[in-house]
FIZA-376184 format. One record per residue (C-alpha): residue number from 1; residue in three letters; x, y, z. Coordinates in nm, 3 decimals. Layout:
BEGIN
<tornu NUM "Ala" <X Y Z>>,
...
END
This chain:
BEGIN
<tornu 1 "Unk" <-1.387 -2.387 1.511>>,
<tornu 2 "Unk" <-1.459 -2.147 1.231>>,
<tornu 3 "Unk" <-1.809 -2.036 1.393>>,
<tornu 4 "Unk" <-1.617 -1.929 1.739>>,
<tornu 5 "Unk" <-1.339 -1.742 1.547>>,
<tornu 6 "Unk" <-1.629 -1.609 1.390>>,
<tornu 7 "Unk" <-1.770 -1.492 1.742>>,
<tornu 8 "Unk" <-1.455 -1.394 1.888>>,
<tornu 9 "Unk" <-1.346 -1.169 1.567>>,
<tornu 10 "Unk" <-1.712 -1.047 1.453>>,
<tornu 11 "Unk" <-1.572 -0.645 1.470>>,
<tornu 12 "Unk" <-1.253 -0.691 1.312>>,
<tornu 13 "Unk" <-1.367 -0.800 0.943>>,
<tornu 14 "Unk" <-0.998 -0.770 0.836>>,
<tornu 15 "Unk" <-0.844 -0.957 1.088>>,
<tornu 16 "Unk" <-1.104 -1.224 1.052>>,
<tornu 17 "Unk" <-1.012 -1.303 0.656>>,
<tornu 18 "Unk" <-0.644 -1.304 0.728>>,
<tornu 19 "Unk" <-0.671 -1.550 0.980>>,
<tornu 20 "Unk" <-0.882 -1.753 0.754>>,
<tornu 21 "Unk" <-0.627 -1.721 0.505>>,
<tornu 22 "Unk" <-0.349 -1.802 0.720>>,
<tornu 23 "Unk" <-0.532 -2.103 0.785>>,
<tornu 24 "Unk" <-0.610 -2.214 0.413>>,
<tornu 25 "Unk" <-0.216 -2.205 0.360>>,
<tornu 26 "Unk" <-0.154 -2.381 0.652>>,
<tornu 27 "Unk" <-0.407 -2.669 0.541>>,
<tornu 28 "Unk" <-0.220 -2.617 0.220>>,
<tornu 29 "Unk" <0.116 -2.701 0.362>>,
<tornu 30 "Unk" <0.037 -2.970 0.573>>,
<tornu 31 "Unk" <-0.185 -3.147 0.326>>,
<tornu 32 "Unk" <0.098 -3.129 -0.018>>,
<tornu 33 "Unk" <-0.015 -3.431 -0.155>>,
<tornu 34 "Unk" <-0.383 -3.458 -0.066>>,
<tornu 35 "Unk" <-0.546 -3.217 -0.320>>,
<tornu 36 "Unk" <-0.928 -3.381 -0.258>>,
<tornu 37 "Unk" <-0.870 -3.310 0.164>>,
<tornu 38 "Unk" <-0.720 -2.966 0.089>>,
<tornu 39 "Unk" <-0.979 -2.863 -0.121>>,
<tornu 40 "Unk" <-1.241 -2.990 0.101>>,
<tornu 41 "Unk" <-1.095 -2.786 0.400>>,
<tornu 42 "Unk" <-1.059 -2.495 0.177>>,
<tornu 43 "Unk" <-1.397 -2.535 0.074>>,
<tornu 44 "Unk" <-1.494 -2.539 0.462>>,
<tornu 45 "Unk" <-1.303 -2.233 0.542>>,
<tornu 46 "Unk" <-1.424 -2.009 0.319>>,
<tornu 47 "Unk" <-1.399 -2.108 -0.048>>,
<tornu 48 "Unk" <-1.179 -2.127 -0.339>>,
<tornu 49 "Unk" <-0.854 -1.866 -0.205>>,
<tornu 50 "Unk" <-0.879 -1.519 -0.360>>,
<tornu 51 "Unk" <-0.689 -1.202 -0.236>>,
<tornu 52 "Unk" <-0.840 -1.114 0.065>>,
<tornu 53 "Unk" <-1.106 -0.843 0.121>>,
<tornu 54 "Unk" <-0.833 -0.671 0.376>>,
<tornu 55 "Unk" <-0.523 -0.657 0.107>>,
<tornu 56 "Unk" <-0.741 -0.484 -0.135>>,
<tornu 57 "Unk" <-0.832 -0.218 0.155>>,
<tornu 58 "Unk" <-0.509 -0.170 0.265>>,
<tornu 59 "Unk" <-0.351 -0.148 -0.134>>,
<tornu 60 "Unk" <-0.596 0.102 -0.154>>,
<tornu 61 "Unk" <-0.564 0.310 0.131>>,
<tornu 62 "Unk" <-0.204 0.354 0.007>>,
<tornu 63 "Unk" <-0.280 0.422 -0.320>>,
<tornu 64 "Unk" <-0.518 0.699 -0.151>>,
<tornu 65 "Unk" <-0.196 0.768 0.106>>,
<tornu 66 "Unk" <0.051 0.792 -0.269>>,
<tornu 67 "Unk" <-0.207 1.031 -0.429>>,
<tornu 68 "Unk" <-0.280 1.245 -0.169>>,
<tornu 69 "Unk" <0.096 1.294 -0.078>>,
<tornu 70 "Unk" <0.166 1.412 -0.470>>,
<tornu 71 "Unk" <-0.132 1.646 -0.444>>,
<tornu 72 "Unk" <0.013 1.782 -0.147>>,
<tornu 73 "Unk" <0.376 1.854 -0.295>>,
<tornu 74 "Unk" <0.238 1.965 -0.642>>,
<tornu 75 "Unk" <0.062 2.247 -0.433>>,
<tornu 76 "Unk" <0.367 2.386 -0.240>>,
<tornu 77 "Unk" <0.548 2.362 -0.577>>,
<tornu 78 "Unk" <0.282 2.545 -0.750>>,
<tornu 79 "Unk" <0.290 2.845 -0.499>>,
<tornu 80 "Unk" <0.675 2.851 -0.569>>,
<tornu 81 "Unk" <0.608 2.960 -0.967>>,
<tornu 82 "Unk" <0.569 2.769 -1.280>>,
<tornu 83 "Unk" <0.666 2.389 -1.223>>,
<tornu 84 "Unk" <0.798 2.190 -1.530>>,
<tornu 85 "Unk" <0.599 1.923 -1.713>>,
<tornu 86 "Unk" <0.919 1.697 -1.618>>,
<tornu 87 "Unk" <0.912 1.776 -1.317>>,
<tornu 88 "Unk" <0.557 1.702 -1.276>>,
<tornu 89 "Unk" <0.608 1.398 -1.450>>,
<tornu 90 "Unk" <0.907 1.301 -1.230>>,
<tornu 91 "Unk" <0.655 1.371 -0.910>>,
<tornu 92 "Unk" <0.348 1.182 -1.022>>,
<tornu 93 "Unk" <0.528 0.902 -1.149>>,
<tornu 94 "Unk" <0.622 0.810 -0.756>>,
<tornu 95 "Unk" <0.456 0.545 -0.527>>,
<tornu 96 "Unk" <0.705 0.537 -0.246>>,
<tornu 97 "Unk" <0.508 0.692 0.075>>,
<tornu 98 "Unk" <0.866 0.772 0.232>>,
<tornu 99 "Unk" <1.028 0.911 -0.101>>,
<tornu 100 "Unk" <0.735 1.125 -0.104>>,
<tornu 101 "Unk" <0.763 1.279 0.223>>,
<tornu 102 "Unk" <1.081 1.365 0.223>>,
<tornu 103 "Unk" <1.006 1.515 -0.167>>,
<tornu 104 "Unk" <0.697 1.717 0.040>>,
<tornu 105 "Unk" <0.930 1.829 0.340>>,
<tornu 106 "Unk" <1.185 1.961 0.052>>,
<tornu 107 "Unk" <0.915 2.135 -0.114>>,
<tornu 108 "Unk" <0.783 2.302 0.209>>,
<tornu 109 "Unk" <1.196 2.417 0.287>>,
<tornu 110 "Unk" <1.297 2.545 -0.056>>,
<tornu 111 "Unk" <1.291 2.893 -0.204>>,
<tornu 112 "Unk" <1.213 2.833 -0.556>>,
<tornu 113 "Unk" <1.095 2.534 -0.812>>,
<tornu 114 "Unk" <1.493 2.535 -0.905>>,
<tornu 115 "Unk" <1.585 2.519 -0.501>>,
<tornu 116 "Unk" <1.347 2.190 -0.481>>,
<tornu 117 "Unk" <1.547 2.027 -0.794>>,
<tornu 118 "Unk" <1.859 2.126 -0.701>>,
<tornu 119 "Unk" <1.804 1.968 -0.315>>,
<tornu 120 "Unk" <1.614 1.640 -0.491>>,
<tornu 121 "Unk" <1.966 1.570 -0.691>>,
<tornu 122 "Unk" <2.112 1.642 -0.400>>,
<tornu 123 "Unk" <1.889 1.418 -0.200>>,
<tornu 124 "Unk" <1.912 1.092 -0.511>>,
<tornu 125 "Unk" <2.323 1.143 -0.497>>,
<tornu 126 "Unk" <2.315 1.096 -0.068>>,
<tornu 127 "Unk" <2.108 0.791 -0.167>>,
END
Protein backbone atom coordinates (compact mmCIF):
# COMPACT_ATOMS: atom_id res chain seq x y z
CA UNK A 1 0.00 0.00 0.00
CA UNK A 2 2.66 2.39 1.15
CA UNK A 3 4.95 1.65 -2.07
CA UNK A 4 1.87 2.73 -4.53
CA UNK A 5 1.09 5.89 -2.45
CA UNK A 6 4.61 6.20 -2.85
CA UNK A 7 4.21 6.02 -6.79
CA UNK A 8 1.14 7.89 -7.05
CA UNK A 9 2.52 10.95 -4.75
CA UNK A 10 6.40 10.78 -5.78
CA UNK A 11 6.22 14.91 -6.80
CA UNK A 12 4.33 16.08 -3.99
CA UNK A 13 6.90 15.35 -0.99
CA UNK A 14 4.54 17.32 1.32
CA UNK A 15 1.48 15.79 0.56
CA UNK A 16 3.09 12.42 0.75
CA UNK A 17 4.22 12.83 4.72
CA UNK A 18 0.84 14.18 5.66
CA UNK A 19 -0.89 11.39 4.35
CA UNK A 20 1.48 9.15 6.09
CA UNK A 21 0.80 10.94 9.11
CA UNK A 22 -2.80 10.94 8.78
CA UNK A 23 -2.42 7.39 8.57
CA UNK A 24 -0.13 6.78 11.75
CA UNK A 25 -3.04 8.56 13.80
CA UNK A 26 -5.52 6.68 12.27
CA UNK A 27 -3.63 3.29 13.19
CA UNK A 28 -3.34 5.12 16.45
CA UNK A 29 -7.03 5.47 16.98
CA UNK A 30 -8.18 2.34 15.89
CA UNK A 31 -5.55 0.32 17.65
CA UNK A 32 -6.00 2.29 21.64
CA UNK A 33 -5.15 -0.62 23.41
CA UNK A 34 -2.70 -2.52 21.23
CA UNK A 35 0.58 -0.55 21.78
CA UNK A 36 2.93 -3.68 20.26
CA UNK A 37 0.44 -3.61 16.73
CA UNK A 38 0.50 0.22 16.73
CA UNK A 39 3.98 0.49 17.02
CA UNK A 40 4.61 -2.13 14.54
CA UNK A 41 2.39 -0.28 11.92
CA UNK A 42 4.02 2.89 12.86
CA UNK A 43 7.20 1.36 12.45
CA UNK A 44 5.95 0.19 8.83
CA UNK A 45 4.77 3.55 7.85
CA UNK A 46 7.50 5.49 8.37
CA UNK A 47 8.96 5.40 11.89
CA UNK A 48 8.63 6.67 15.30
CA UNK A 49 5.97 10.07 14.59
CA UNK A 50 7.88 13.36 14.51
CA UNK A 51 6.50 16.73 13.11
CA UNK A 52 6.40 16.34 9.66
CA UNK A 53 8.96 17.58 7.09
CA UNK A 54 5.86 19.74 5.48
CA UNK A 55 4.77 21.63 8.97
CA UNK A 56 8.25 22.75 9.43
CA UNK A 57 8.16 24.22 5.67
CA UNK A 58 5.09 25.74 5.92
CA UNK A 59 5.95 27.34 9.82
CA UNK A 60 8.69 28.62 8.05
CA UNK A 61 7.48 30.07 5.06
CA UNK A 62 5.32 32.16 7.43
CA UNK A 63 7.81 33.08 9.58
CA UNK A 64 9.58 34.27 6.17
CA UNK A 65 5.80 35.71 5.12
CA UNK A 66 5.81 37.63 9.19
CA UNK A 67 9.37 39.02 8.57
CA UNK A 68 9.15 40.14 5.32
CA UNK A 69 5.75 41.94 5.95
CA UNK A 70 7.53 44.02 9.08
CA UNK A 71 10.42 44.85 6.76
CA UNK A 72 8.04 46.10 4.40
CA UNK A 73 6.05 48.49 6.88
CA UNK A 74 9.27 49.58 8.79
CA UNK A 75 10.34 50.99 5.28
CA UNK A 76 7.21 53.11 4.44
CA UNK A 77 7.43 54.26 8.09
CA UNK A 78 10.97 55.15 7.74
CA UNK A 79 10.38 57.39 4.60
CA UNK A 80 7.62 59.14 6.76
CA UNK A 81 10.53 60.59 9.40
CA UNK A 82 11.99 59.32 12.54
CA UNK A 83 9.92 56.21 13.85
CA UNK A 84 9.93 55.55 17.68
CA UNK A 85 11.81 52.70 19.36
CA UNK A 86 8.14 51.79 20.73
CA UNK A 87 6.83 51.90 17.91
CA UNK A 88 9.31 49.72 16.36
CA UNK A 89 9.02 47.54 19.13
CA UNK A 90 5.19 47.47 18.90
CA UNK A 91 5.74 46.47 14.93
CA UNK A 92 8.34 43.74 15.27
CA UNK A 93 6.82 42.21 18.10
CA UNK A 94 3.77 41.02 15.57
CA UNK A 95 3.23 37.55 13.93
CA UNK A 96 -0.28 37.96 12.67
CA UNK A 97 0.04 37.94 8.60
CA UNK A 98 -3.48 39.81 8.50
CA UNK A 99 -2.70 42.34 11.44
CA UNK A 100 0.26 43.07 9.46
CA UNK A 101 -1.28 43.94 6.30
CA UNK A 102 -3.65 46.00 7.31
CA UNK A 103 -0.61 47.78 9.69
CA UNK A 104 1.33 47.94 5.94
CA UNK A 105 -1.83 49.32 4.01
CA UNK A 106 -2.07 52.07 6.99
CA UNK A 107 1.45 52.85 6.60
CA UNK A 108 1.27 53.19 2.76
CA UNK A 109 -2.20 55.76 3.41
CA UNK A 110 -0.90 57.95 6.22
CA UNK A 111 0.82 61.33 6.15
CA UNK A 112 3.14 61.14 8.98
CA UNK A 113 4.67 58.46 11.70
CA UNK A 114 1.91 60.26 14.13
CA UNK A 115 -0.98 59.74 11.22
CA UNK A 116 0.00 55.79 11.26
CA UNK A 117 -0.42 55.74 15.29
CA UNK A 118 -3.18 57.71 15.47
CA UNK A 119 -5.16 55.34 12.60
CA UNK A 120 -3.54 51.97 14.47
CA UNK A 121 -5.54 53.15 17.86
CA UNK A 122 -8.06 53.84 15.79
CA UNK A 123 -7.87 50.56 14.01
CA UNK A 124 -7.28 48.32 17.89
CA UNK A 125 -10.56 50.42 19.30
CA UNK A 126 -12.85 49.15 15.87
CA UNK A 127 -11.44 45.77 16.94
Amino acid sequence: MLTRLAEALADKPAEFQDILHMMRDIASHIMRKKDRLRERVSDVMGGKVLPLPSDKLREAEAQGEVKQSIRHILEVLEDLGEMPPELREKICAKEDLQLLDMMFTLARKAKSIEDFQAKLEEMKCRM
